[in-house]
C-alpha positions as CSV (number, residue, x, y, z in Angstrom):
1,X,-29.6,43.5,88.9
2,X,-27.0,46.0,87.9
3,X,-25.4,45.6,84.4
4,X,-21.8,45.1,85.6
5,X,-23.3,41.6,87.3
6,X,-25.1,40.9,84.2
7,X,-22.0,40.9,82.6
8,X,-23.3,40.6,78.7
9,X,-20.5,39.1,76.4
10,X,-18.7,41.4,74.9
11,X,-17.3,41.1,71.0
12,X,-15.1,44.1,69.5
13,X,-15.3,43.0,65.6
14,X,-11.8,45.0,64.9
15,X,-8.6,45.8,66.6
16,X,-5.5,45.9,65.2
17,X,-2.8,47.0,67.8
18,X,1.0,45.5,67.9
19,X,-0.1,42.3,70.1
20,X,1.8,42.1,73.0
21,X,0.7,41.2,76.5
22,X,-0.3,44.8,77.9
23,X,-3.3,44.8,75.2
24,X,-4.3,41.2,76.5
25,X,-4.5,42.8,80.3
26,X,-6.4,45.6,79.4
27,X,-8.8,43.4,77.1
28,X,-9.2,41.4,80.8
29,X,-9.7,44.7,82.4
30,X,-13.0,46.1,80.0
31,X,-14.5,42.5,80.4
32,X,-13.8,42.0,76.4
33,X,-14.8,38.0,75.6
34,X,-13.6,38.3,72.4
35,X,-11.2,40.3,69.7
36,X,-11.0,40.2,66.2
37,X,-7.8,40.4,65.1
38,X,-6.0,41.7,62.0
39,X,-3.2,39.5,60.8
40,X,-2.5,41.0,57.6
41,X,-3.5,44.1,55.3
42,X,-0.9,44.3,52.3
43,X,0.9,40.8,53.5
44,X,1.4,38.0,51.2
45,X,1.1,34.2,51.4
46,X,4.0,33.7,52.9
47,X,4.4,36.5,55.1
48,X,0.6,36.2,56.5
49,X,2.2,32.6,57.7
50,X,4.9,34.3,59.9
51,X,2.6,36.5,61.4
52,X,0.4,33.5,62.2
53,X,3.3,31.9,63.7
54,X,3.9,35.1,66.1
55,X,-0.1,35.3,67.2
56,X,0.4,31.2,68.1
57,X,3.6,31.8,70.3
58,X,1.9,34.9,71.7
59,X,-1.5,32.2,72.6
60,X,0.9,29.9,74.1
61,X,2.6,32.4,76.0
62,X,-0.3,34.1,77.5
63,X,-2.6,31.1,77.6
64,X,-4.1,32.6,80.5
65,X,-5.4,35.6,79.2
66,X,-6.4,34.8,75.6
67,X,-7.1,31.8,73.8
68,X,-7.6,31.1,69.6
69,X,-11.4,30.5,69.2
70,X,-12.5,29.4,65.6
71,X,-16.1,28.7,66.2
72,X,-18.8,30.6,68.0
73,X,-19.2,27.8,71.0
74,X,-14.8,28.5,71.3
75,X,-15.6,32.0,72.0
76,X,-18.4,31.2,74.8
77,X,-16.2,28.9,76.2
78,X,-13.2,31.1,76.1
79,X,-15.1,34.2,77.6
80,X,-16.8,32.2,79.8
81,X,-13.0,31.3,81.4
82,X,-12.1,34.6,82.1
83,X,-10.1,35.0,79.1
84,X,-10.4,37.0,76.1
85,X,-11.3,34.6,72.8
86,X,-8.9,35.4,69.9
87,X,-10.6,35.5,66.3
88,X,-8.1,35.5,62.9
89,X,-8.8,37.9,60.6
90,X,-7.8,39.8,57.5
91,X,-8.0,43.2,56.3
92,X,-7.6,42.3,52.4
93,X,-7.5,38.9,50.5
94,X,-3.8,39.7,49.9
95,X,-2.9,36.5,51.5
96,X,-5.0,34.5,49.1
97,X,-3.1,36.0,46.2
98,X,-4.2,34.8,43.1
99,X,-5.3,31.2,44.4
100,X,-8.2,30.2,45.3
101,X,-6.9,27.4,46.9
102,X,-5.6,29.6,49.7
103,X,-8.6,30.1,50.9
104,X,-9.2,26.8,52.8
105,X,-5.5,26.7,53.8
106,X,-6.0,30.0,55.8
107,X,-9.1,28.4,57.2
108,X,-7.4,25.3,58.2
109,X,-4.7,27.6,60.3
110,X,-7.5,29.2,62.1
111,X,-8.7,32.0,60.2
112,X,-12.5,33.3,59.9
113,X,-13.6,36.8,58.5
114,X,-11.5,38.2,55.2
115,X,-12.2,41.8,54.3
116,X,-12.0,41.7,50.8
117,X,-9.9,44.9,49.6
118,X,-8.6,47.7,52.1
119,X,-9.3,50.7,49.9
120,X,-8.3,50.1,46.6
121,X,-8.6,47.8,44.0
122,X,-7.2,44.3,43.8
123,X,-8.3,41.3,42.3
124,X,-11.2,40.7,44.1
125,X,-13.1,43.9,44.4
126,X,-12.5,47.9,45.0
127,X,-12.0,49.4,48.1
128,X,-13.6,52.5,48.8
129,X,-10.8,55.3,47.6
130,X,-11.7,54.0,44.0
131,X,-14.9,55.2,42.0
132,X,-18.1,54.4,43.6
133,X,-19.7,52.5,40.7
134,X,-16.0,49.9,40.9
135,X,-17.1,46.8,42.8
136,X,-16.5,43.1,43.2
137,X,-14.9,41.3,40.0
138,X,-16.8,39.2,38.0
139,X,-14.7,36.2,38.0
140,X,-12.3,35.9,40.9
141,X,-14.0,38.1,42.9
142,X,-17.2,36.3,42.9
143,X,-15.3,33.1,42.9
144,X,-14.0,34.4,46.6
145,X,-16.9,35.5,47.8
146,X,-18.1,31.5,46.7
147,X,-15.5,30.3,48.5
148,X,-15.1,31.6,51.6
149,X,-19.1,30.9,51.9
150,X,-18.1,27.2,51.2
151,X,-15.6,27.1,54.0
152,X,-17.1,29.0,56.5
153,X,-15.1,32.5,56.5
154,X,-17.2,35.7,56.6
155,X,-16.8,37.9,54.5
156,X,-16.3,41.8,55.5
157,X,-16.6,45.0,53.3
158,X,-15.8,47.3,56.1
159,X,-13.4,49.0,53.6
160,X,-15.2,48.4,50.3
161,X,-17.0,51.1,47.6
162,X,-20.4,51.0,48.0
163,X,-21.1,48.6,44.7
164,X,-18.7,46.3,46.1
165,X,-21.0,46.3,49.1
166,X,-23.7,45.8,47.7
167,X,-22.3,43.2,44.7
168,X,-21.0,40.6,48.2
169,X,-24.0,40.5,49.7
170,X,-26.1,39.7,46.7
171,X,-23.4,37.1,45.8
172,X,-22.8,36.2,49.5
173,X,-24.8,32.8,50.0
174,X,-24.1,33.7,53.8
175,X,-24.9,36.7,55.9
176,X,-21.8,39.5,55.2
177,X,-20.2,41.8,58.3
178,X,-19.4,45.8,58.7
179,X,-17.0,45.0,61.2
180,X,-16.0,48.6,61.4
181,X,-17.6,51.4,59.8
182,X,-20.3,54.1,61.0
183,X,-23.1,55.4,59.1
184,X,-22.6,58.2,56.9
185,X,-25.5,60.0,57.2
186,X,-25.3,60.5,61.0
187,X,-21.6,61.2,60.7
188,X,-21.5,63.8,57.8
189,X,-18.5,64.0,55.6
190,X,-16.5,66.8,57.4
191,X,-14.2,63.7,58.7
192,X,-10.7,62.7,58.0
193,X,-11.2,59.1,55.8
194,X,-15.0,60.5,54.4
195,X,-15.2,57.3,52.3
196,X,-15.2,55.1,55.0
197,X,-18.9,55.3,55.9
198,X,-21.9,53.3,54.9
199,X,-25.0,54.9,53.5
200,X,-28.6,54.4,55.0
201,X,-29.3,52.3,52.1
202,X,-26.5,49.9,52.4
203,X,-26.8,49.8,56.3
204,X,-30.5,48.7,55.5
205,X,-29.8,46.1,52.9
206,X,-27.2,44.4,55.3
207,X,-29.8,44.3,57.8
208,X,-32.1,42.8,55.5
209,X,-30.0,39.6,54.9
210,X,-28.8,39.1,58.1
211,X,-25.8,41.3,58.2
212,X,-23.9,43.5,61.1
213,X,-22.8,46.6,61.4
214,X,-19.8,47.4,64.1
215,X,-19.6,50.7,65.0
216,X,-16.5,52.2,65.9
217,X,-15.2,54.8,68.1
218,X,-11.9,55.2,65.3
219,X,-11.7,58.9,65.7
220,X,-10.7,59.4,61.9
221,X,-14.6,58.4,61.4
222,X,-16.7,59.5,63.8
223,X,-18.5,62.8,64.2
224,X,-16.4,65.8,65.5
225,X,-13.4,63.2,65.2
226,X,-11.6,63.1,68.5
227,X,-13.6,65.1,70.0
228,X,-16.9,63.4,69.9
229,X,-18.3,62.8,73.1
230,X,-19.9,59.6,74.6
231,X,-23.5,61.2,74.2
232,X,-22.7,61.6,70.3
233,X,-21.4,58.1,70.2
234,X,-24.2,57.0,72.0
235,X,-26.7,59.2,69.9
236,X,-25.2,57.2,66.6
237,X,-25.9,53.6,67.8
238,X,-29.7,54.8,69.3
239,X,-29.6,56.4,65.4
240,X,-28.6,53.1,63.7
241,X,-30.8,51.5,66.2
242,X,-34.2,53.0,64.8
243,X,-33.0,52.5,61.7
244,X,-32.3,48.5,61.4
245,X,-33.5,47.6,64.8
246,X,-31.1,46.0,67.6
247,X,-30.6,42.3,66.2
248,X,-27.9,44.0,63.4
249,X,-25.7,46.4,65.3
250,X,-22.5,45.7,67.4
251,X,-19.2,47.1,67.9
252,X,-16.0,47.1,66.0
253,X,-13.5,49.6,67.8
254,X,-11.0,49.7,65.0
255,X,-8.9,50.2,68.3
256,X,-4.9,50.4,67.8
257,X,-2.0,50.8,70.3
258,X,1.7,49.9,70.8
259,X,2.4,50.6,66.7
260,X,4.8,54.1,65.2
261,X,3.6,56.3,63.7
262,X,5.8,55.0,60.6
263,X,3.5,52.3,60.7
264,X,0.2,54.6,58.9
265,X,2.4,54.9,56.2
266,X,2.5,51.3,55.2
267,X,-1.8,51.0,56.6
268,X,-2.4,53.4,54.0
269,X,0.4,53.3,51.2
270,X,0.9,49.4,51.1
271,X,3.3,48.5,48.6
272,X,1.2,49.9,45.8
273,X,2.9,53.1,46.3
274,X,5.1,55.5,47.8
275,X,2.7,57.9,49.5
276,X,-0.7,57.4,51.0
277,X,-3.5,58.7,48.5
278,X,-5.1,60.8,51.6
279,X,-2.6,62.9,53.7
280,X,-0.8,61.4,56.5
281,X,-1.9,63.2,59.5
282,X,-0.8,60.9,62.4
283,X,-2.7,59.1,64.7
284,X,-5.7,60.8,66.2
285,X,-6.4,61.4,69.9
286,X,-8.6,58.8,71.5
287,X,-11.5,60.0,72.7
288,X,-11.5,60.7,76.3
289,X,-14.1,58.2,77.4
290,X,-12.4,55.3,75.7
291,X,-8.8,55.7,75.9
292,X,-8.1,51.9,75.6
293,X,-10.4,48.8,75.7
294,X,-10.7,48.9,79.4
295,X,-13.0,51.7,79.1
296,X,-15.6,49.7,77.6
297,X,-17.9,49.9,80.2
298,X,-18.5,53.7,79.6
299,X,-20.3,52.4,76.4
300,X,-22.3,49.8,77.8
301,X,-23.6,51.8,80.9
302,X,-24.3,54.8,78.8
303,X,-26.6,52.2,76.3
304,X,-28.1,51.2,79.9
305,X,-28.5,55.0,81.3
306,X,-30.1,55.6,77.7
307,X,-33.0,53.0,78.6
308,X,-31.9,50.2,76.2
309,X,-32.7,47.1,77.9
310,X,-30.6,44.3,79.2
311,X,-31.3,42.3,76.5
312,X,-31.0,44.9,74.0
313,X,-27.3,46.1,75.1
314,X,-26.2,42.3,75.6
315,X,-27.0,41.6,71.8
316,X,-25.3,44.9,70.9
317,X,-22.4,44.6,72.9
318,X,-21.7,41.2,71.7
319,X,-24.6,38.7,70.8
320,X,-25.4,39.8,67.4
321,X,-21.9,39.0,66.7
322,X,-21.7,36.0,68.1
323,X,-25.0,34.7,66.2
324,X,-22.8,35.5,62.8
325,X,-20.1,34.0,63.9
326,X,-21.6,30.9,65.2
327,X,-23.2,30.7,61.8
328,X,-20.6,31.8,59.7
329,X,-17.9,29.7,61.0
330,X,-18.9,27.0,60.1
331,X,-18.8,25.1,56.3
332,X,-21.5,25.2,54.7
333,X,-22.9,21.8,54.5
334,X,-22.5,21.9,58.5
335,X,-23.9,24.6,58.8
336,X,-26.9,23.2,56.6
337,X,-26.7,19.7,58.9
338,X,-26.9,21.6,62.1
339,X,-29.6,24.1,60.8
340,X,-31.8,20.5,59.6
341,X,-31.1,19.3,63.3
């Protein structure tokens, strides 16, 4: 049986284009079951609600190509449709502000993964333009991490310093997600955002407690940029592979369309200040193979040509995300009633 009648589910841990309808059609076209979405970066409270109101008018309105899914048996269902499964997501805990409270109310709209800074500091830890040694705060930030556990959001360090890695999953109760990084010592540091990238030893302590690594095709972090070829891409997940084995690596695009190029001003300036600490150099080419999401099956028959087995590609190209999520979305004494059951 070929793989494109196997049809493994597919999950892409990170996106953030302007949603509009063309991005749901071409999610249909690359047979993606499921996106996670980023609602906010530097929004607050209030203006994280708005956006919220926009993705629920944009679900109602295109109810036949994507769907909200706020458990792992929604996004099943939802893929299983025909339909792309929508997942709410942050890039910071900007939303949360400085209430803890927050935290539930954002889960009772829907959303289910919180990264918890986008490279700098904030309350709750430091992203990873600050000094390695910065990581998650000892009160609130811990508090957070506590939190969200309790609820049933999973927490993502995809932009985090390497101690603030390394601090949420030791004070994670839950297994943590890369949604969107690669690893750093395949990658080399002769790329554009150099701190983006986990090290071996990070990549392997994830692994160790259940975590998952999405690895991206974001040229601004992949070897030789946007020039890398499938075969390099290809070479990093057989790399990350060996190292942690196939049960804790997926994929996490970091895929963006439809926005300005005014718009990696505020992605990398914020409010916090009036330039971007890293040079602005516009948006980077996409690589040829995967100019947009419907070019997903490059990746997937590429992992098959390599001589990964069905099995093997349908837990990379989705299933190892969807084993998180199922477990992660859920509070924590459910998760602890199911897991007696």
């Amino acid at each position: 049986m070929t793989l494109s009648a196997r049809k493994p589910l597919l999950i892409d841990a990170l996106q953030y284009n302007k949603p509009e309808r063309a991005r749901f059609e071409e999610w249909k076209r690359g047979g993606v079951g499921c996106v996670h979405v980023t609602l906010s970066i530097w929004e607050n409270a209030r203006e994280t609600l708005t956006v919220i109101g926009e993705w629920n008018r944009l679900l109602e309105q295109n109810d036949d190509l994507i769907a909200l899914a706020t458990t792992g048996e929604d996004i099943e269902r939802i893929a299983a449709s025909g339909r792309t499964a929508v997942v709410y997501g942050f890039q910071d805990t900007s939303p949360f502000e400085d209430d803890i409270e927050l935290i539930e109310i954002f889960y009772q709209l829907g959303v289910r993964i919180a990264q918890l800074t986008y490279n700098v500091q904030n309350r709750v830890a430091s992203g990873c333009w600050e000094p390695d040694e910065a990581g998650v705060s000892k009160f609130f930030g811990r508090n957070v991490i506590a939190e969200m556990n309790r609820v049933g959001m999973v927490v993502d360090v995809s932009h985090c310093t390497e101690r603030t890695c390394f601090d949420a999953i030791e004070y994670s109760s839950r297994p943590i997600a890369v949604t969107h990084a690669n690893p750093q010592e395949f990658v080399g540091t002769d790329i554009e955002l150099n701190r983006r990238n986990k090290s071996t030893a990070l990549i392997k302590r994830l692994a160790e407690t259940g975590g998952v690594i999405g690895l991206s095709n974001y040229p601004k972090i992949m070897k030789n940029g946007s020039d890398c070829t499938l075969d390099t891409f290809l070479d990093m997940v057989s790399w990350t592979v060996d190292l942690v084995g196939t049960d804790h690596v997926g994929l996490g695009t970091d895929f963006y369309d439809g926005w300005p190029e005014s718009q990696i001003k505020w992605w990398r300036a914020g409010r916090w200040a009036r330039e971007s600490a890293i040079p602005i150099k516009g948006f980077s080419k996409w690589p040829s193979w995967f100019q947009s999401p419907v070019d997903f099956p490059n990746i997937l028959e590429g992992l098959e040509k390599r001589g990964f087995s069905g099995e093997e590609i349908a837990r990379i190209a989705g299933g190892n995300w969807l084993k998180l999520f199922r477990e992660g979305f859920v509070p924590a004494a459910s998760a602890r009633t199911a897991n007696a059951a």
